[in-house]
N, C-alpha and C positions, 0 to 999 in steps of 0.2 A: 504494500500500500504506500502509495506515494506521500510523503508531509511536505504540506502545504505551512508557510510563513501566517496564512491568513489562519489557519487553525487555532491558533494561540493566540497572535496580535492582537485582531481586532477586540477593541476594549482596552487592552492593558494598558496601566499606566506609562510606559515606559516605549514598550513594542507599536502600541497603537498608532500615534504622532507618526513615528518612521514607515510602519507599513501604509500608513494610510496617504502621507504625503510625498516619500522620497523613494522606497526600496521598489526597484527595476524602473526608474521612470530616465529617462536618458539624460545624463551630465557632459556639460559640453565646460565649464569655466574650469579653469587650471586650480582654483585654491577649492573646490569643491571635488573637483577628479583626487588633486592630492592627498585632501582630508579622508575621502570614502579609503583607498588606499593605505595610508596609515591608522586607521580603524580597525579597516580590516588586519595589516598585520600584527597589530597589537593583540586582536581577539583569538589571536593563534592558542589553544589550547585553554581556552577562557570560555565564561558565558559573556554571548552578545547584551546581554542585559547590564553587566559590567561595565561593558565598555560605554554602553548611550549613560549609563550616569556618572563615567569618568567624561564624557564627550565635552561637556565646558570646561573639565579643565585641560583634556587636549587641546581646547579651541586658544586658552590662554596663554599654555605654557607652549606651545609650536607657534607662535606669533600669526591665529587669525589662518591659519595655515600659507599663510603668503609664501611661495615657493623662494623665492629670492632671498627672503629673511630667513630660512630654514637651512638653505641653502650654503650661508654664507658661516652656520657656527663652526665653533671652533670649539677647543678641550673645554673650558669655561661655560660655554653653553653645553655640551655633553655633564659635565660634573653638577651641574645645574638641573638637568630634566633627571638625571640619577634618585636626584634629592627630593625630587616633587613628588610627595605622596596622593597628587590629583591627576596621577597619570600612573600607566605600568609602569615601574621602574625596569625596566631589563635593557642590558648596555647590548643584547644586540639588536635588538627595537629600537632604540635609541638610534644606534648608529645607523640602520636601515633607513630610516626617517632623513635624516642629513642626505645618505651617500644617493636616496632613490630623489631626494629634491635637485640633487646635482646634475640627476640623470636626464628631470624634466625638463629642469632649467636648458640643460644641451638639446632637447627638442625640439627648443625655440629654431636653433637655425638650421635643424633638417625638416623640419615637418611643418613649421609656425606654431609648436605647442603641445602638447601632451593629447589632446581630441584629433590632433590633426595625424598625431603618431597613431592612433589607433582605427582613425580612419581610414588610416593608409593600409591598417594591415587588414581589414574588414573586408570579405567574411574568412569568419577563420575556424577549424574547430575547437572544440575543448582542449583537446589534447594538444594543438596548434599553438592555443593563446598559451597553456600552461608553460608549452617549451620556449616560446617567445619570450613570456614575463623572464620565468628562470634565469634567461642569457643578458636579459637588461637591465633587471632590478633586483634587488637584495632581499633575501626574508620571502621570496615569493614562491610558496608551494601550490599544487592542486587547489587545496580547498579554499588558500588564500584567493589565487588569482580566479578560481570560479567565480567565489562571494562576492567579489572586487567588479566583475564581471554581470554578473546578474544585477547587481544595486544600481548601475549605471546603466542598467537597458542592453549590452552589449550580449549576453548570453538571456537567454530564453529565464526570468524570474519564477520562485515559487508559488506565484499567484495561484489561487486555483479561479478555473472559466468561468467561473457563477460571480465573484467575486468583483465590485463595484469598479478598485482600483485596477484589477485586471481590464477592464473594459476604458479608463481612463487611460490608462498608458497604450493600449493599442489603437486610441485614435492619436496619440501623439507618436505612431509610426515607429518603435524604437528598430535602432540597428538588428537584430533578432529577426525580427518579424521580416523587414528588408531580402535578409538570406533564404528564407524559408518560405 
């Protein structure tokens, strides 16, 4: 039996907000791509519910997620997010975070950007995107770069078809629907 995101979310305090407004719906801005991204690989062997009520203080302590600003730390800023008890503390999260802003920020001038990198590789499979992320970003396994994947419209979401925001995100066309 397949589980559906919408099984549990709709309603929760926590799950509901995000399923209802953001998960599978297409992200195109770079400090929104980045955030979902580093979300996701924080929730690496975590509950997702952890991580949306650590989510302002990720929003804090990775500066708004501005890739430029994330971009640019150095040890002091590593020693820093170490010490913030409003985020994971794990130093290779940590580091993943910096070394994958570095990566976006270079995407600028092959792609014009992080949407425009993924556009370019579009359509692709699962197994595709996985081996792609792997070779370009840090911290990027299967489940990551699925979840990372689906919350942005780019892979097929948990939605199930009866489901409101299911019907909402497919008149917003996501990349998914496009291949299929």
């Amino acid at each position: 039996m397949a589980e559906y995101y919408c099984d549990f979310a709709i309603g929760d305090e926590l799950h509901g907000p995000y399923h209802d407004g953001e998960y599978g719906f297409p992200v195109s801005d770079e400090s929104r791509l980045f955030e979902r991204l580093l979300l996701e690989i924080n929730q690496a062997g975590l509950n997702w519910g952890l991580i949306l009520k650590k989510r302002e203080g990720f929003r804090a302590a990775y500066d708004g997620f501005v890739v430029d600003k994330v971009a640019a730390y150095g040890k002091s800023d590593r020693s820093r997010l170490l010490s913030d008890a409003g985020i994971i503390r794990n130093r290779l999260k940590v580091n993943a975070a910096i070394v994958n802003a570095r990566v976006i920020r270079g995407m600028r001038d092959s792609h014009g950007g992080f949407a425009g990198w993924l556009s370019a590789h579009h359509p692709l499979s699962r197994p595709e995107w996985v081996k792609l992320f792997r070779n370009t970003f840090k911290f990027t396994g299967g489940e990551i770069t699925g979840e990372f994947l689906m919350s942005i419209g780019y892979l097929p979401s948990p939605h199930r078809a009866d489901c409101p925001v299911y019907r909402k995100i497919a008149l917003l066309n996501p990349p998914w629907m496009e291949s299929g």
